[in-house]
C-alpha positions in Angstrom: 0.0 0.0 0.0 0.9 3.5 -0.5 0.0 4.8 2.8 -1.5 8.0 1.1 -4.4 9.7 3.0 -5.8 12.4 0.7 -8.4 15.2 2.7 -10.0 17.1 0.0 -14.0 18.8 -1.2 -14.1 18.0 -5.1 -14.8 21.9 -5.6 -11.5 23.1 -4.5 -7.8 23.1 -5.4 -7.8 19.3 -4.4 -8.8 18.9 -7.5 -4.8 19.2 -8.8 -4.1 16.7 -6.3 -6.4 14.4 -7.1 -4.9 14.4 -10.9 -1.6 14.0 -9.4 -2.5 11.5 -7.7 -4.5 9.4 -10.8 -0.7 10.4 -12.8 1.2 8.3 -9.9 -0.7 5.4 -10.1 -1.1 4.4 -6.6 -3.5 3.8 -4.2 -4.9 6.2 -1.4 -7.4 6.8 0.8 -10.2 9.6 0.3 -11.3 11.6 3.4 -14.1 13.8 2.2 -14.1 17.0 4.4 -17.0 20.1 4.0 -16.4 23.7 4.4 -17.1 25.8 7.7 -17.8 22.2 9.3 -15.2 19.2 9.1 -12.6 21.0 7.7 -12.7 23.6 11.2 -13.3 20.2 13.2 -10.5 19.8 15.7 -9.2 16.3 14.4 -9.0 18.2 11.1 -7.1 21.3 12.4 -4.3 19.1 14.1 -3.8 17.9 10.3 -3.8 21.1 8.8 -4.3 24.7 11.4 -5.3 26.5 8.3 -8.6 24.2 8.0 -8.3 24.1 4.4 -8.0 21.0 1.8 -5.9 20.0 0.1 -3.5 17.9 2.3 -2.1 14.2 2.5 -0.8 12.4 5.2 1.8 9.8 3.7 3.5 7.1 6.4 2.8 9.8 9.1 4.0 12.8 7.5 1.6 15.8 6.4 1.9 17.8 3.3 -0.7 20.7 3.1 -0.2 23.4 0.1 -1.3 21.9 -3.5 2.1 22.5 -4.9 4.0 21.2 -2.0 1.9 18.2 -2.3 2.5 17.5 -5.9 6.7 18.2 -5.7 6.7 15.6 -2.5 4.9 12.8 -4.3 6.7 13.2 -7.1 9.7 12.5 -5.1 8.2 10.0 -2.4 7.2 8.0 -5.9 10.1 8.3 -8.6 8.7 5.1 -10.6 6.4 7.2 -11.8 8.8 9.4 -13.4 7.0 13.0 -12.4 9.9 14.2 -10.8 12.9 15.4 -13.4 16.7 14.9 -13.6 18.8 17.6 -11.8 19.5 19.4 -15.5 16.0 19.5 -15.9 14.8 20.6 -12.5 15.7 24.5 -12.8 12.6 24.7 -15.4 10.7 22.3 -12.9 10.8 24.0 -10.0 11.0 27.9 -11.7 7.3 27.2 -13.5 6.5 24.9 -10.3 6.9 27.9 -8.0 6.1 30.6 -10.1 2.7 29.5 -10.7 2.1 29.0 -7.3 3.1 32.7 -6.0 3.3 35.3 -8.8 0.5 33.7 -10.8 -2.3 32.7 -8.2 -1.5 36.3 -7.0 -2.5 37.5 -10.5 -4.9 35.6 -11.1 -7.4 36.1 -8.0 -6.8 39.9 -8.2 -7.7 40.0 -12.3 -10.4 38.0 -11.1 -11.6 40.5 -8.5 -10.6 43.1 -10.9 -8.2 44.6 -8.8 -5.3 46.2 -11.0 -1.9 47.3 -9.0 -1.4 51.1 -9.6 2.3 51.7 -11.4 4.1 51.9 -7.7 2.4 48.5 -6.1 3.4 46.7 -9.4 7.0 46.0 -7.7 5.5 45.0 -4.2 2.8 42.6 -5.4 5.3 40.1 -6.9 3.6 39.8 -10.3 3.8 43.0 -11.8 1.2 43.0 -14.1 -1.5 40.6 -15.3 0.2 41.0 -18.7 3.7 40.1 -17.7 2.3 37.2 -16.0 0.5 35.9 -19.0 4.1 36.5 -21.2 5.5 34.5 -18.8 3.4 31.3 -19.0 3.1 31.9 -23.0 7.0 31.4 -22.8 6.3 28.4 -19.8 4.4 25.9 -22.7 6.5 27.2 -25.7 10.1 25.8 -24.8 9.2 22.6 -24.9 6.4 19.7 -25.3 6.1 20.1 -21.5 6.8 22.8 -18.5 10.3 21.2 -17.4 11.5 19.4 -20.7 10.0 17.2 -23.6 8.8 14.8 -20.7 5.3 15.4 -18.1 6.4 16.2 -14.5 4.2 17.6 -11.5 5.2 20.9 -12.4 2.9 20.4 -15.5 0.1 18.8 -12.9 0.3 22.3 -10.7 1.1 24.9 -13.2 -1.0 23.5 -15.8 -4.1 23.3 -13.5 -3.1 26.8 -13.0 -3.7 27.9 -16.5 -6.7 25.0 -17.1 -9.3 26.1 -14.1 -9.3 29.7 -15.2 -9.4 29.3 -18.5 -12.3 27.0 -18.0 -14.4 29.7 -16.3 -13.2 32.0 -18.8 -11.5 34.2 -16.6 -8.7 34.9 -20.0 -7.9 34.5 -23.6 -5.6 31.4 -23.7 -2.8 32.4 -26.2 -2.1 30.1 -29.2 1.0 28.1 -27.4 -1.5 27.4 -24.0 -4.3 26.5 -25.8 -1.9 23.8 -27.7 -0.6 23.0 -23.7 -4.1 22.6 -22.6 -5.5 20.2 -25.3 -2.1 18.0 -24.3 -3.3 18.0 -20.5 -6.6 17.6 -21.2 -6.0 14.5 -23.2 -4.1 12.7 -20.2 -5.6 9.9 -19.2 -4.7 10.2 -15.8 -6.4 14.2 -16.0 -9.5 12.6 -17.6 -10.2 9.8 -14.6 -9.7 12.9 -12.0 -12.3 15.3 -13.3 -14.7 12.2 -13.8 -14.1 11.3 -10.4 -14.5 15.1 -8.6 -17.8 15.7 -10.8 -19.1 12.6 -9.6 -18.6 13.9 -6.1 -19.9 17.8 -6.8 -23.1 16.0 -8.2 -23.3 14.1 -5.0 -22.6 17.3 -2.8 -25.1 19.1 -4.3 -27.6 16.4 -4.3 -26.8 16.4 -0.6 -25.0 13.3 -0.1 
């Protein structure tokens, strides 16, 4: 067994978990977890303070933060080959991290419509939503994938970055994302994780 525990809602960012964990193969146990309730229960909070999903607990160990999760498993699991060679971990990590910081940033403030005046641009990490859209344009152009010609978590994370809000139409996928996003949309792995979380809204909302 894989001694992975997953706590997640199937309308939140587990949803990039749960793909990464359909891409590793192995098995894990679902703990189902609702907002303002289960996820502020006290045996939840000693798991994770913030009372928030994602998080795993692998062999006894926690991992909370959806892009912390996916760089750990792909290292806890290197059969599965998610995790690059050292030449190839400088991309990795830079699009990895970047869309974790500078481009959630971005994105929930163009979403709120919230546009840094000229002197905030420096002090909110991203500078502009525009530079940050250059920036993942050039992410999916280098190669097939983020990292190299080969699929790693970086392209689990940063892709599901650029997937969800194109999704609700929140931008204009350039020409080189929309290629990217009709590669990670025809994953396999990608395909049995949105099955599986739609499954589970449809129960939510039917109230089970």
């Amino acid at each position: 067994m894989s001694g992975i525990i997953f706590y997640t809602h199937p309308q939140s960012r587990g949803q990039t978990v749960r793909w990464m964990l359909e891409e590793l193969g192995q098995p894990y146990e679902q703990v189902l977890l609702e907002y303002g309730t289960t996820m502020k229960s006290p045996d939840y909070l000693a798991t994770n303070p913030m009372g928030k999903v994602p998080a795993i607990r692998h062999r006894g160990r926690v991992v909370t933060e959806a892009a912390a999760i996916c760089a750990y498993l792909a290292d806890a699991f290197p059969e599965a080959g998610l995790a690059p060679a050292l030449p190839d971990r400088a991309a990795y990590y830079r699009w990895l991290f970047f869309a974790a910081g500078p481009m959630e940033s971005a994105m929930l403030d163009h979403y709120r419509k919230i546009v840094p005046e000229d002197e905030q641009k420096a002090m909110v990490g991203y500078g502009s939503w525009e530079d940050v859209l250059r920036a993942m344009d050039l992410a999916v152009s280098e190669n097939s994938w983020m990292a190299s010609e080969a699929f790693s978590a970086a392209d689990v994370y940063a892709g599901s970055s650029i997937d969800w809000p194109a999704r609700f139409g929140m931008y204009e996928p350039t020409e080189n994302m929309a290629r990217y996003l009709e590669r990670i949309r025809a994953r396999p792995a990608y395909g049995r994780a949105k099955a599986i979380d739609a499954e589970l809204v449809e129960k939510v909302k039917a109230g089970g």
